[in-house]
N, C-alpha and C positions, 0 to 999 in steps of 0.2 A: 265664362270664357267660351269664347265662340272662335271654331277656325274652322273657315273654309276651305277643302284641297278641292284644285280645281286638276281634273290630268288630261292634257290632250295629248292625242297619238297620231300620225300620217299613216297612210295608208297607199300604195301606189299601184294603180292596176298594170297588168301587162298584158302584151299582145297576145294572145295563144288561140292556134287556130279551133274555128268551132267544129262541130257536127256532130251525130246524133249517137246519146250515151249508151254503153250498148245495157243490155237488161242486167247484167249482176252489178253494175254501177250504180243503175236506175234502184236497185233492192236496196243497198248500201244507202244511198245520200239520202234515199226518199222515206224510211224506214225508221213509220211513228213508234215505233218500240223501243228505238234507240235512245238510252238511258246516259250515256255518257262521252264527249268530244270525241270524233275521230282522233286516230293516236298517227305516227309514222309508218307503224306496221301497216295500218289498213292501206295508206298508199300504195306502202309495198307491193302487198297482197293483190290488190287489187289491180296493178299494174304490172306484175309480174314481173319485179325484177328485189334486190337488197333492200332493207334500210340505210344502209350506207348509198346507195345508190341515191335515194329519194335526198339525201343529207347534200349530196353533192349538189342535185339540182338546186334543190334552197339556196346554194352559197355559189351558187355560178358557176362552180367547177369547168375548167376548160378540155376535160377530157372527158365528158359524157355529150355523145354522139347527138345531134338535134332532133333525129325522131325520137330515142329514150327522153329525150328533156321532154317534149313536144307530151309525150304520152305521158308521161308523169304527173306535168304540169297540169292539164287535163284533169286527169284525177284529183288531183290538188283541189282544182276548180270547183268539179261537180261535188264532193266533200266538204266545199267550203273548209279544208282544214287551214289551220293556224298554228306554228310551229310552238313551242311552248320556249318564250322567250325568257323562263327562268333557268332551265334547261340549259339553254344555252349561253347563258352567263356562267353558268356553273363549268361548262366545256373550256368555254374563248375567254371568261374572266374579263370579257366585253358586254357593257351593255347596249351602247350606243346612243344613252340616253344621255341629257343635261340635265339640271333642273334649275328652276326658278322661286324663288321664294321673294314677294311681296309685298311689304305691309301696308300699300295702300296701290290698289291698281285699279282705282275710280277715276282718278285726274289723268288730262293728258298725257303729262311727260310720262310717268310709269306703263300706262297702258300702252306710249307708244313704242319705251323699252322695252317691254316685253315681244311686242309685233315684229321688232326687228330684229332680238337675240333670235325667234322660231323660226322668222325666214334666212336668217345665216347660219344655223342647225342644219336647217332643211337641205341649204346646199352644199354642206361638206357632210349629210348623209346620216346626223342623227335627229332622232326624237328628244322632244321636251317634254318637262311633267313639272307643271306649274303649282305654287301653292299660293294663295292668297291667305290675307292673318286679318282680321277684323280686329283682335285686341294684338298689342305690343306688347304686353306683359313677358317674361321671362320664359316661362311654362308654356305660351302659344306657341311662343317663336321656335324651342326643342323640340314640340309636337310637330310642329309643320316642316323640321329640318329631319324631324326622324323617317316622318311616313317619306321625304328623298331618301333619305341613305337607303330606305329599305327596299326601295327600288333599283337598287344599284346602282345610280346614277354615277356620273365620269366626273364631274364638273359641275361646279354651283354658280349661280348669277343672284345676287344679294340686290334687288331693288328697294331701296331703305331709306325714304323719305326724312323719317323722322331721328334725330340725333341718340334719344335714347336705346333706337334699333340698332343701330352703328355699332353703339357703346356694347351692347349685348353681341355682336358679335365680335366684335374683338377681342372681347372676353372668352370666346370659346376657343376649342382645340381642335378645326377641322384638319381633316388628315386627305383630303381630296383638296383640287385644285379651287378656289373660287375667287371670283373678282366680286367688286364694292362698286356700284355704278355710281356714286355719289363722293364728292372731291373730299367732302369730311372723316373719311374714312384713313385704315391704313394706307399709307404709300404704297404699302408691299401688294397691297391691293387692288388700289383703284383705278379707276377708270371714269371719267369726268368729262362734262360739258363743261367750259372756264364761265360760271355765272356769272365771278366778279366784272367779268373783261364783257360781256353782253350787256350789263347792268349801266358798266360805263358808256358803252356805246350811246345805248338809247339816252343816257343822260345827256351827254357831250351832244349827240344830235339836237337836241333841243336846246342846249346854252347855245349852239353855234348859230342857230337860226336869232337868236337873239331875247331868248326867255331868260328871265330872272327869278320868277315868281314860281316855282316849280313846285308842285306839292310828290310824294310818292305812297302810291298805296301798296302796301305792303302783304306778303301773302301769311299763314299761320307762324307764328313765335318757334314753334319748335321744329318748325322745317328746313332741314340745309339748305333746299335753294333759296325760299323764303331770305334767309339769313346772308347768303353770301350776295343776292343784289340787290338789297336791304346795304350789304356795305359797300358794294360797287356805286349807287346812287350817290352816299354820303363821300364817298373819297373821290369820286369829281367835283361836286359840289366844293369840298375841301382846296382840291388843288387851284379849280377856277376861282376861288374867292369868292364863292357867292351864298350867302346865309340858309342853310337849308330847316326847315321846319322840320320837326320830328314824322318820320313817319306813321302810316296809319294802317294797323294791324286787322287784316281782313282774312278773308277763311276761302280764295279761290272761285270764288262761285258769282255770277253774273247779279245774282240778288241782291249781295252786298254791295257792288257795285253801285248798283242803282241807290240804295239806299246810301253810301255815303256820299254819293255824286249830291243829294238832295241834301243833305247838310251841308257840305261844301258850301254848296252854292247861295246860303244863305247869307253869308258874308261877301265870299268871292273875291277873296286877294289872291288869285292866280290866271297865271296863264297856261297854263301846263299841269299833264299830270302824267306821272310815269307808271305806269298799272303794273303791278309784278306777274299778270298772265292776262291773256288773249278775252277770258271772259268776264272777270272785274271790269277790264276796260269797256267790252259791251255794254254790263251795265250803267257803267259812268256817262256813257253816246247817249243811252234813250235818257239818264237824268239833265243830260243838257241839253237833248232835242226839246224835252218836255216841256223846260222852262223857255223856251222862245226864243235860244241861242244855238249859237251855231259850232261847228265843228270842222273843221280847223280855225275859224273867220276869229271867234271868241275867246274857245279853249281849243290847244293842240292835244290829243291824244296818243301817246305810245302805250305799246301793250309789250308781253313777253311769249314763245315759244310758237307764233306762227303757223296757230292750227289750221286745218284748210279751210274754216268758216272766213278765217278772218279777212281775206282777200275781197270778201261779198257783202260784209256788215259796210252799212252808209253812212259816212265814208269810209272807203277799202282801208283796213286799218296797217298804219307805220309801227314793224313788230322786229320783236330779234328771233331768227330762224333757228334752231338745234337740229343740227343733222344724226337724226338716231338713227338712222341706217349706216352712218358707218362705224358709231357706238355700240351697235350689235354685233357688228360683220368684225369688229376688231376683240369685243370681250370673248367672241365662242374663239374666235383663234387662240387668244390667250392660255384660254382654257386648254384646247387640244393640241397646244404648246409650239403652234405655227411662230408664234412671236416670240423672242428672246425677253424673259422676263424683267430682267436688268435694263433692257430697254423699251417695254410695253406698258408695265405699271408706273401707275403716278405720274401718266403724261393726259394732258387735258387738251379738249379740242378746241376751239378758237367758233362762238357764236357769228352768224352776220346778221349784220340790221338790212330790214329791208324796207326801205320808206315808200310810201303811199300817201294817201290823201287825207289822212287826219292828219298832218302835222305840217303848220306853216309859220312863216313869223306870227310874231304877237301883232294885234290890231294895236296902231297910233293913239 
């Protein structure tokens, strides 16, 4: 059992004016003997005013005068101190912290929910402390949710690829707020990109050009999204009448691509192939550049999530967009209760397709 906890912290400078420390500051910060962190006191002391004084500066207090903040600060400075933020959870019973827990933040989509719950933290003013799980077992997943709680964190973001992670946590009894980024989850919980409704797009775009012959590759078996445009492909296919072959179970990765593109093609009853992500379809382009065909002219290409390669791959590749900036900026509000829960959970955002240059009719 391997877990990785990953913790990042911000840290924000401020302006405070400079000039030269006088000598009993200069003894204090510079002074190799010192065995243990500046405490509040030594600011005090060495600034010559309370610790409640120095308390108020840290928390902005609007009635301490700008030279006392000014000199304070200063000393802060040259100290390098650092308030002791367990301390102060135990005061305000605030951390100001979220947390993230992971079980797979190697592939786009999660790595990009995660970039965008910490810049909408950032901007209503708290920190994040992320945990990445390499196994899904039961036993990872406690460990990685225990080392958050014991952070005090406010709020949890559950990035939970895989169905059986879902199930484990539904099964538990958290007592903090958290959301499900993933639509397979509880109602009471989640918070969703509509896979079904992107899956259909990109299908539908391709019946409508005029493909019949459509094959879909398909991403890992036990992954919700995987799964839910795995049935968005099939329930167009369904409604337009048109015979869809079984899809074909791939693992995300531009390798595979390539290598099923080259079976494929060894028969080639299609026109079309609908990729369930941005880099399978990559390697699907170099398995049909390879073989002497073309792309759109031959086979049409759509892909899924629209990473920023995909605009620059030859040809610009036609993909469905997930806006995870506003799937961050809406889960930390959730959390920090900006949003009325009865009406923020179990609402999903609406995918767009955005076409390019691998996708054309089919050749006569």
């Amino acid at each position: 059992m391997t877990v990785n906890i990953v913790v990042t912290n911000q840290s924000f400078p401020s302006n405070i004016p400079s000039g030269p420390v006088p000598r009993e500051r200069q003894s204090v910060a510079s002074d190799p003997q010192r065995d243990r962190a500046p405490s509040i006191r030594d600011v005090a002391r060495l600034a010559g005013v309370s610790h409640q004084t120095v308390s108020r500066v840290l928390n902005n207090h609007p009635s301490i005068r700008p030279e006392t903040k000014a000199r304070v600060q200063q000393i802060i400075d040259d100290l390098q101190y650092r308030p002791n933020r367990a301390a102060r959870v135990l005061v305000t019973s605030r951390s100001q912290t979220l947390g993230i827990i992971a079980a797979d933040s190697s592939q786009y989509g999660p790595a990009s929910g995660i970039q965008a719950i910490e810049r909408a933290a950032r901007a209503e003013g708290y920190f994040v402390n992320s945990v990445s799980l390499d196994s899904t077992d039961r036993e990872s997943i406690e460990l990685g949710l225990n080392h958050l709680l014991d952070q005090a964190i406010e709020g949890l973001v559950v990035i939970a690829p895989q169905v059986r992670v879902l199930e484990t946590f539904n099964n538990m009894n958290l007592t903090i707020p958290f959301v499900t980024l993933q639509s397979a989850g509880s109602a009471d919980h989640a918070l969703s990109v509509d896979q079904i409704s992107g899956a259909r797009l990109a299908t539908r775009h391709l019946l409508d050009l005029g493909h019949r012959n459509i094959y879909h590759l398909a991403g890992p078996q036990d992954w919700v999204e995987a799964e839910a445009r795995m049935h968005g492909f099939l329930t167009e296919m369904s409604e337009r009448d048109v015979p869809a072959t079984a899809p074909i179970l791939g693992d995300w990765t531009a390798e595979f691509g390539y290598r099923a593109g080259r079976e494929l093609l060894r028969v080639r009853d299609f026109t079309a192939i609908f990729s369930a992500n941005d880099q399978m379809a990559l390697g699907l382009i170099h398995a049909i550049r390879e073989a002497g065909l073309n792309v759109p002219g031959d086979i049409s290409i759509v892909g899924f999530d629209d990473i920023p390669e995909a605009a620059h791959f030859w040809p610009p590749l036609t993909t469905v967009r997930q806006d995870f900036g506003e799937l961050g900026r809406r889960s930390v509000e959730l959390l920090l209760g900006k949003i009325d829960p009865e009406l923020g959970y179990g609402q999903t955002l609406v995918p767009e397709l955005i076409v390019r240059a691998s996708t054309a009719p089919p050749a006569r």
